[in-house]
N, C-alpha and C positions, 0 to 999 in steps of 0.2 A: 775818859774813864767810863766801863760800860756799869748802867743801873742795875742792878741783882732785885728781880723779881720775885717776892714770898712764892715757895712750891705749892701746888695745889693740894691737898692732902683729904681724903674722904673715908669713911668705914665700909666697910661690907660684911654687911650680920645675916645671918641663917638663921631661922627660926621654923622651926617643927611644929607644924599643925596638923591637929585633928581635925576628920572630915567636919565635927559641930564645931569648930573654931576654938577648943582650947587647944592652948598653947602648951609643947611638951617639954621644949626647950631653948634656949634661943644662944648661938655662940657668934661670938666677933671671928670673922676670918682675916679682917682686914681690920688693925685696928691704926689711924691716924697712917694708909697709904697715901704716896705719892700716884696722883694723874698718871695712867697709862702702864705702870706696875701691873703684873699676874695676880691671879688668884687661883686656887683651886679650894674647892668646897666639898667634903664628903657624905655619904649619906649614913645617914646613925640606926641603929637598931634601937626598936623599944619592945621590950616584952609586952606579949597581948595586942603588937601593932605591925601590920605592912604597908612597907611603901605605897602610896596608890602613884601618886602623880606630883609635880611642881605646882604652884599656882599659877594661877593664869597668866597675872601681869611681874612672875617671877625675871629674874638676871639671868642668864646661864649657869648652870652649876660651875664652869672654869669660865675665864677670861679675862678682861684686865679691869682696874678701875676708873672708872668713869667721873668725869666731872659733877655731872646730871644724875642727880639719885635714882637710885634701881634699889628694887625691893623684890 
């Protein structure tokens, strides 16, 4: 009889920063994924605000979930 392993399962959250560090918004894109599952993440409009850039130490905006947390 083969052992059935618990599936890995992690989040993947988006959060919308301001260049002074508040925060605009924050949304679950991935909530309780399985390991190696897709994502895709979109980018939000805020009034009075333009995209500049991801963060430095950001995920990709698409790809899959990771074991090892990414932010």
């Amino acid at each position: 009889m083969k052992k059935m392993l618990p599936r890995r399962r992690r989040y993947v959250d988006v959060t919308y920063v301001t260049e002074d560090g508040s925060s605009r918004s924050n949304t679950d894109v991935v909530k309780d994924g399985e390991v190696g599952t897709d994502y895709t993440t979109e980018k939000k409009n805020f009034d009075g605000y333009s995209f500049s850039r991801m963060g430095e130490f950001s995920a990709e905006a698409t790809g899959q979930v990771k074991k090892e947390q990414s932010t």
